[in-house]
C-alpha positions in Angstrom: -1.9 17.7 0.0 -0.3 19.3 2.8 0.9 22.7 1.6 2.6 23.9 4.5 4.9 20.4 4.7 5.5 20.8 1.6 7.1 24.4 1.8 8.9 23.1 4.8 10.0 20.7 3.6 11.6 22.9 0.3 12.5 26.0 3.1 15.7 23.9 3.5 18.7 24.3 0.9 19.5 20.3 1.8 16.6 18.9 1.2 16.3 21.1 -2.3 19.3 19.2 -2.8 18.3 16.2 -2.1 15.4 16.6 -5.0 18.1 17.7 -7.1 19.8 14.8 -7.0 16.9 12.6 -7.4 15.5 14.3 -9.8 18.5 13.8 -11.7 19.1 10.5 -10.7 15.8 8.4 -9.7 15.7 5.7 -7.9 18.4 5.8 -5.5 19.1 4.1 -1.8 20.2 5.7 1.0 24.0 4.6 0.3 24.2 6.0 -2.7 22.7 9.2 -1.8 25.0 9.7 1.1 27.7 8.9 -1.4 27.2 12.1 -3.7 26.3 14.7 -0.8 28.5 16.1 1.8 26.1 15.0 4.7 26.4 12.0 7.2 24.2 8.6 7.0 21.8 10.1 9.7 21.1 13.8 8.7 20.2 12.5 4.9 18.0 10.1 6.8 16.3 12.8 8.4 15.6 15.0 5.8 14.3 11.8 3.5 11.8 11.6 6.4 10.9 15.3 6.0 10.7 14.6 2.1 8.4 11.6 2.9 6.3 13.1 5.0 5.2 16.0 2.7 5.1 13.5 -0.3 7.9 15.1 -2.0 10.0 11.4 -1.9 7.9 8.0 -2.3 10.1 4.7 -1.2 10.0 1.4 -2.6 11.5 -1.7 -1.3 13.9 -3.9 -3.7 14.5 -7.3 -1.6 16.8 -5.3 1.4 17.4 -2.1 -0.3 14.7 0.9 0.1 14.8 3.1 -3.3 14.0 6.9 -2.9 12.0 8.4 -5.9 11.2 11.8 -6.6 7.4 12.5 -6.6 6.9 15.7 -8.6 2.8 15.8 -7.5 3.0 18.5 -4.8 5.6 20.8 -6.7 3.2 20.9 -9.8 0.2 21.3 -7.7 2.2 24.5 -6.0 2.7 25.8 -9.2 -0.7 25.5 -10.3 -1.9 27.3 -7.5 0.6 29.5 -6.0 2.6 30.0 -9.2 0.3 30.3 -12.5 -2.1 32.4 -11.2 0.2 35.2 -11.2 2.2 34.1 -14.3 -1.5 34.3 -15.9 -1.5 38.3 -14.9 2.1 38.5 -17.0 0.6 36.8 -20.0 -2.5 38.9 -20.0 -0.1 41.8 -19.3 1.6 40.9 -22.0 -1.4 40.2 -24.2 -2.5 43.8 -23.6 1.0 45.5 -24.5 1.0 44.0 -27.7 -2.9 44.9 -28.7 -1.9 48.7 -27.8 1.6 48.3 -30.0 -0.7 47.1 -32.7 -3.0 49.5 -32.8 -0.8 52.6 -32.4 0.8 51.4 -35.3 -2.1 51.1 -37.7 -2.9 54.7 -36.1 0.6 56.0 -37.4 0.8 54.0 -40.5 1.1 56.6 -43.4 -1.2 55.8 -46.7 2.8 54.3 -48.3 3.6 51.8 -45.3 -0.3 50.9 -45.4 -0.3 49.9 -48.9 3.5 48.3 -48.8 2.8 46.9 -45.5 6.7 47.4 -44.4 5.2 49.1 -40.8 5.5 46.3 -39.0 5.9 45.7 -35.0 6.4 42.4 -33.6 6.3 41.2 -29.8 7.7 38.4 -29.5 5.9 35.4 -27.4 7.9 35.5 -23.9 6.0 32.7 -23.1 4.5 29.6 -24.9 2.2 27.8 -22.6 -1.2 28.7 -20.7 -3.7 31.4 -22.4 
């Protein structure tokens, strides 16, 4: 994968736009993008390039028509590497906060609250996924 075409190709708020539309939407031909999108026949023909080319849109041909598809690949392998590396850092961040909550609350528990166990501090889960 070429990461710099890729963030080209997502610098512009059009082509975003574009994605938007397929990703809501999959599947669709030049026409009927045009149709939704306030831009003529030839600059939503230029920007599909630009998608093409850094394998954000794949194209398959129905009998005349050419459908445009949203391939997600690139953005997910972005993430992986420019994204959860750093959300990682938050997690463990996170991770740490609650350990230290926990234990300065079993270090101010009184003998009462440690038998009742009603001392209780809960952090939630910001996040679900990765470890």
């Amino acid at each position: 994968m070429d990461t710099d075409k890729v963030f080209r190709a997502l610098a512009d708020p059009s082509r975003r736009q574009l994605l938007d539309w397929l990703h809501g939407d999959n599947g669709q031909t030049l026409g009927e993008l045009c149709e939704d999108l306030d831009m003529t026949r030839q600059a939503v023909t230029k920007h599909l390039a630009l998608l093409e080319d850094a394998n954000l849109v794949v194209t398959i041909r129905r009998g005349r028509e050419k459908l445009h598809y949203l391939n997600p690949v690139p953005l997910h392998e972005i993430h992986e590497r420019w994204i959860g590396k750093y959300e990682r850092r938050r997690l463990q961040a996170l991770h740490e906060l609650k350990k230290g909550l926990e234990a300065k609350r079993d270090e101010s528990r009184s003998p009462k609250e440690e038998r009742d166990g009603q001392a209780r501090i809960r952090v939630r889960h910001v996040y679900s996924h990765h470890a």
